[in-house]
Structures are given as C-alpha cells and as structure tokens.
VOGU-3710 file (C-alpha; in Angstrom, 3 decimals, decimal comma):
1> xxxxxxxxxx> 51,180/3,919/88,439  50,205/0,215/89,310  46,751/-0,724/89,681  45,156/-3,082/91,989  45,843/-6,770/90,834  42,901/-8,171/90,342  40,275/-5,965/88,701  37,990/-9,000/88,588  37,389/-8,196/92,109  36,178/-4,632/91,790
11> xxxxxxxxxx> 32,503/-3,159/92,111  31,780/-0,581/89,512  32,698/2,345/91,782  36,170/1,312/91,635  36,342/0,662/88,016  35,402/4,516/87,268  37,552/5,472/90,253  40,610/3,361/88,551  40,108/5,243/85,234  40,728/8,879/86,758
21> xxxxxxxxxx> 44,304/7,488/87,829  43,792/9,173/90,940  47,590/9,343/92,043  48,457/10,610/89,060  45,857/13,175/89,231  46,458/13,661/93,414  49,807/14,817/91,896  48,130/17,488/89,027  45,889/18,957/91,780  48,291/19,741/94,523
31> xxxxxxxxxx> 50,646/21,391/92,078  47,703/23,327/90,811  46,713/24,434/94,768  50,458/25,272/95,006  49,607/27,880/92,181  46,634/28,951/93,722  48,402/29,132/96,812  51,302/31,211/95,812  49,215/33,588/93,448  47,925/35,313/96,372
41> xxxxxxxxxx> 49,403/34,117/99,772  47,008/34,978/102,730  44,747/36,406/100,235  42,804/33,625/98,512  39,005/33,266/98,338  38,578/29,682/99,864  35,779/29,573/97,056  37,864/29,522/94,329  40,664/27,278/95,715  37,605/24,584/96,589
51> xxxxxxxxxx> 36,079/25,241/92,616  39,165/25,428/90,969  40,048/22,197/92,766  36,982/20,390/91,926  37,226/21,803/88,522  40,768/21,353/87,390  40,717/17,626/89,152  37,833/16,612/87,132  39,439/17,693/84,033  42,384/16,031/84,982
61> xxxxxxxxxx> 40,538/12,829/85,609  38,576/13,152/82,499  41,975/13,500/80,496  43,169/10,441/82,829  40,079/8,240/81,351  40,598/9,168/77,668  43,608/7,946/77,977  42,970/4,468/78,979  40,534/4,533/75,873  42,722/4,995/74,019
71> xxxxxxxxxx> 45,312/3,087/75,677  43,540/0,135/76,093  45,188/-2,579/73,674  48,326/-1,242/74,498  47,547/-1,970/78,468  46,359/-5,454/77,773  49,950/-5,572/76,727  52,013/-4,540/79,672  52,263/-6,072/82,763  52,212/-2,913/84,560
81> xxxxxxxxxx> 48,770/-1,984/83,082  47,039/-5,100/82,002  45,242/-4,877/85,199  43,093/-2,016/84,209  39,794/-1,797/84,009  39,480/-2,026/80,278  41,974/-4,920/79,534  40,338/-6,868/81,872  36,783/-6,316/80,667  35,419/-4,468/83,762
91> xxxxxxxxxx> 34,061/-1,538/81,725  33,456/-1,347/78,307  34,907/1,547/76,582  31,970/3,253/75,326  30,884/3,256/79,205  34,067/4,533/79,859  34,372/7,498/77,170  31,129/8,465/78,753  32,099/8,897/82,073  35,470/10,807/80,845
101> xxxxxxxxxx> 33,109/12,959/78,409  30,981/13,504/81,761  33,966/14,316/84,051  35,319/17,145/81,483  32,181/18,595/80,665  31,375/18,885/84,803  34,646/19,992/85,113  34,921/22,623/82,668  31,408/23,924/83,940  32,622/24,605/87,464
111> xxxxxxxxxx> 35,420/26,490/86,154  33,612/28,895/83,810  30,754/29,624/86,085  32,637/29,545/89,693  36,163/30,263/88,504  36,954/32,467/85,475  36,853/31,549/81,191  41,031/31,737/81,191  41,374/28,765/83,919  38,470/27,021/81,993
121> xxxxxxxxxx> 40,166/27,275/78,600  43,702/26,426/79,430  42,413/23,117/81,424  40,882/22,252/78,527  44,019/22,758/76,658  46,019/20,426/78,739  43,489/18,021/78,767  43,591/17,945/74,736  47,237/18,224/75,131  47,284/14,905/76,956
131> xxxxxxxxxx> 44,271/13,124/76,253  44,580/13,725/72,245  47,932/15,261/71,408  50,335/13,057/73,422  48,042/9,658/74,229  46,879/9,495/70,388  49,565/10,968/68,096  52,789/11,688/69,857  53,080/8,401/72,484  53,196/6,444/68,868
141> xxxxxxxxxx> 55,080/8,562/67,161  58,283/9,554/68,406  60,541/8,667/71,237  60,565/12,420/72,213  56,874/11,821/73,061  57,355/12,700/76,826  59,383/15,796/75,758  56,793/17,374/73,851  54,140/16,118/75,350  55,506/17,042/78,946
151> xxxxxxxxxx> 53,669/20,355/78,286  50,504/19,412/79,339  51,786/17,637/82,702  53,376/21,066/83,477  50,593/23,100/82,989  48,555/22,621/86,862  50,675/25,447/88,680  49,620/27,757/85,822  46,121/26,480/85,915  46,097/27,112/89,930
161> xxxxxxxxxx> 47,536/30,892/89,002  45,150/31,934/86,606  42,266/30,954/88,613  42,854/33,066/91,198  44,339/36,025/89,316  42,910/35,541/85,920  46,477/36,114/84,423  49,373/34,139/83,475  51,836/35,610/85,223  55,635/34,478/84,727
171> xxxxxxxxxx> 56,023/33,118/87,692  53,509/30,603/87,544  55,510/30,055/83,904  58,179/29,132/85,919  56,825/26,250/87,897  55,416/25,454/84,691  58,997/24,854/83,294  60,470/23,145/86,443  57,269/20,420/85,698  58,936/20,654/82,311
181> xxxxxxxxxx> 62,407/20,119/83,104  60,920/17,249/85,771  58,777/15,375/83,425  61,438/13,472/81,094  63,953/12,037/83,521  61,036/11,130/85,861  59,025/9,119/82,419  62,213/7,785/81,098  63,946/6,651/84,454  60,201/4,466/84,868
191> xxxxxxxxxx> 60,107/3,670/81,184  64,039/1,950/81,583  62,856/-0,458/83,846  59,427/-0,919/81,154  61,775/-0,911/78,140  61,037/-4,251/77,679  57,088/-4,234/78,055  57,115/-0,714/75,851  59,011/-3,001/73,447  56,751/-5,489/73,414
201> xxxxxxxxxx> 53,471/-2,921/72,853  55,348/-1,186/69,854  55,324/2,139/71,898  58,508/4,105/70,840  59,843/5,118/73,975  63,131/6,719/74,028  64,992/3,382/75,849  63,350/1,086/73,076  64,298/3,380/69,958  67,885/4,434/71,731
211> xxxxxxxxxx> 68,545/2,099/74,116  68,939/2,311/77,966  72,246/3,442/78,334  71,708/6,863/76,074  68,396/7,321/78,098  70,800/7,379/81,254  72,871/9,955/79,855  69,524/12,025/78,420  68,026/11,986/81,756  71,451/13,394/83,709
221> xxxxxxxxxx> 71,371/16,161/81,065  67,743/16,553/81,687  68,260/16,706/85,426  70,890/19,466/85,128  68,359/21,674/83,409  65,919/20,890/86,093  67,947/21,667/88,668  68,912/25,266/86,752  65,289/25,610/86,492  64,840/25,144/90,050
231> xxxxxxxxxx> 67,212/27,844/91,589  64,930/30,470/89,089  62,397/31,199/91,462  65,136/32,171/93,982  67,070/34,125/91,556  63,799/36,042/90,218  63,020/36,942/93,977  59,905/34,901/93,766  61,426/32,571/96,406  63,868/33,179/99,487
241> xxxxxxxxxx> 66,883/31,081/100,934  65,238/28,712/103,000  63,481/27,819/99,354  66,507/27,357/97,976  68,303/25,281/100,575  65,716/22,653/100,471  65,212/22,749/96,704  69,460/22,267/96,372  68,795/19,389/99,383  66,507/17,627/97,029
251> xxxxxxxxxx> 68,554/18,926/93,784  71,774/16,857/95,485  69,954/13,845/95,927  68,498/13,667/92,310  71,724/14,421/91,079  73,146/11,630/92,934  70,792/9,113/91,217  71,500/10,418/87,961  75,201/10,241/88,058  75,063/6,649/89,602
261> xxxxxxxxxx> 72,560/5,493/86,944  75,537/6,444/84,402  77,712/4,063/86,204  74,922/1,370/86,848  72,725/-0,874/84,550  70,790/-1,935/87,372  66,979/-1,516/86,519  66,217/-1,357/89,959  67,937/1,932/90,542  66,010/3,380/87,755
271> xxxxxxxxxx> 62,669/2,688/89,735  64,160/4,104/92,966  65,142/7,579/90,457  61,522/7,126/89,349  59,984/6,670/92,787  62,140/9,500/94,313  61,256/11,653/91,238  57,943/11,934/92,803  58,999/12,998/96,470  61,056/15,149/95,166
281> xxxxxxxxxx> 58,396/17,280/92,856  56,097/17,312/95,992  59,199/18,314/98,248  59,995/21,237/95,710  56,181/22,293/95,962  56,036/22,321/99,459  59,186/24,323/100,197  57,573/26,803/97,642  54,771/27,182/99,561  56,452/27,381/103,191
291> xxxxxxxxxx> 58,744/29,686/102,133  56,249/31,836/100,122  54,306/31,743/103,403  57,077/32,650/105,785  58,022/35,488/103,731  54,675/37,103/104,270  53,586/36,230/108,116  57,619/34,864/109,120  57,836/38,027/111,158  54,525/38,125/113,264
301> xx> 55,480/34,596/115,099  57,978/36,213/116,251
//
C-alpha cells in the first residue's frame, strides 16, 4: 500500500500509526470478524468479537511493524515504499521494534485472558509466519515467496473461528484456502507493475526471476483455483445460492482481468487486477456473511 508522501511532515503519532500498515491490517481484521461472524451467526458474545478484534489487530499490526524493520533498506529502495517511516528517518528502528514488540505482547495478552489459548497461539503463528518466516527468509529467497508465505495472510478467518468456538473447524479452513488461492495473483498482479523497483532492491519476485509475461499466465492459473475454491463453501452447504451468485459475479470479473492480462503487456491493467483484487476479497466476505445471515433470520422478515 502507498504511504503518505512526505513523512517529513508527520508527528510521531503517525509514524507508529504508518508502521501497523493499517489498510493492510483493516483488511486482516474484517476477514477475521467474518470468521467470528460466521462461527456462530446470531449467537456471538459481543465480548469476544470486540477482544478478539483488539487482539488479533494488534498482532497483526505488530507483524505489520516487524516487517518494516526488517524491510527497511529494501524500502529506501522502492519508490513505492521509500516514504516510510524508517527510510526517511522518522523513527529509528530500535524505537520501532519496540513498539511492534509492545503491540504483540498487548495483543497476545488480550487474547489469552479475554479470548481463549488456541486463538492466542495461532495469531502468534501467523505473525511469525509473516513477520519472520516470509519478511526475513522466504521474501529473499525464492520467487515462490508469496506462495508459501501466503499462509499466514490466510490465516484471519480461522483466527476469527477459533475465537469464538475454540476449534478449527473446516469451514473456517476453507476461507482460509480461498485467502490462499487469492493471495498470489493479487501480490504478483501488484508486483508486475513493481518488477522493476523489486529488480532494483534484489528481491526475487516471481516477474523479476521469470519475467512478466509467465507471471500473467501463473496468475490466470492461480485465479482458476481461486475461483474453484470459491464455489466450496456452496458445494459443502456452508453457503446458499445467493452466496454463490455474487461470488461467480465477482469470479467473472476477475476472470476477465486475468484473461486480458494474457493478451496485454500494459502495466496499468495489472494495477487495476491488483486494485480490484481487493474489492473483490471484501465482496466475497461480505456475501458470506449476508448470506450466512439470511439463511438463519431470511424467513422472519418475511
């Protein structure tokens, strides 16, 4: 996501706030309510959808903080990042490993005490999943960085599950593998119109290592297996059919921008896949929920 331009500008506030990515982490916390939202629909304590909230965001903004850490000479790099706080010499990074030390360990205290150990241990798996296993090792390592990394991104609607059931129940695994499915055409379709800064910061993403034009082609095979994914919670009863005429509605249109990207170099229609990646992962969320939700109460409106 791009920062504001000139961090020169900013009062300390909004140098912590800019190191929690907050639309990035906007993103992790409604999927995570979703799963909250879904695990018991009518039914949920308000108190552990507000803790779990708290809880899981601060986590997620903790894992968010690490990463510019560790990020940091690699953001001076890229013009999409060298705004940030640390390239720019708002915060230092000690200052800033505190605060993201302080976020987790706040975070990870709401959840065991208000929520329950499971929702505690497996936010503090995806935030080592991110924060150390992708950011440190696997970002540097291989072009397949986002694929096996992409784990950790998936993991909120699970996180929002177990909280309120204290299980990890298989449907909650499979919004975990539509994130899955999601998270490599939405990365690669932003990091073709990067290639070049990526490039330029040594990172191996797959465009840089492969080249644009097999990325195209990785992210319309990608984008069939999300859209598989998808029609799973229809097909496992978990959802109904106004679920799954909205999520083939937003399945069409993501199709659409796959197949033309095949057909067209332009690097601007990679951003518009990127940008509408987004809409359509909140899109798919929200029909879950509405349909969930109609399932259970559709008949007393009427």
């Amino acid at each position: 996501m791009t920062t504001v331009a000139d961090s020169g500008n900013h009062t300390a506030w909004q140098e912590y706030y800019e190191l929690c990515k907050p639309r990035v982490v906007a993103l992790i916390v409604f999927t995570a309510i979703i799963g909250m939202l879904l695990a018991a629909p009518g039914a949920t304590p308000l108190g552990i959808v507000i803790a779990a909230t708290i809880g899981i965001g601060l986590m997620a903004a903790s894992a968010a903080a690490i990463n510019h850490v560790a990020d940091h000479r690699i953001d001076a790099l890229m013009a999409r990042t060298r705004h940030r706080p640390l390239p720019q010499g708002g915060l230092s990074r000690q200052r800033a490993l505190v605060f993201a030390l302080a976020l987790g360990a706040i975070g990870a205290a709401i959840l065991i005490v208000f929520v329950n150990v499971l929702t505690a241990v497996l936010t503090f798996a995806s935030l080592i999943g991110y924060a150390v296993i992708y950011t440190m090792y696997l970002k540097r390592a291989t072009p397949q960085n986002i694929v096996i990394g992409g784990a950790a991104g998936a993991a909120p609607p699970v996180l929002g599950w177990a909280a309120v059931t204290n299980t990890i129940d298989p449907h909650a695994l499979l919004l975990f593998l539509i994130i899955f499915a999601w998270t490599p055409p939405h990365f690669w379709a932003l990091a073709i119109y990067r290639r070049h800064e990526y490039a330029k910061a040594d990172v191996p993403m797959l465009p840089v290592t492969h080249g644009a034009e097999y990325t195209r082609f990785q992210i319309f095979l990608y984008t069939i297996l999300m859209v598989i994914a998808t029609i799973l919670p229809f097909v496992t009863y978990m959802s109904g059919p106004m679920y799954l005429g909205g999520a083939l509605a937003l399945d069409f249109v993501f199709l659409y921008f796959a197949i033309r990207m095949l057909m067209d170099d332009d690097d601007r229609l990679a951003y518009m896949t990127f940008k509408y990646s987004i809409v359509y992962l909140m899109g798919l969320f929200l029909l879950l929920f509405v349909d969930r939700y109609w399932q259970v109460y559709g008949d007393r409106l009427f």
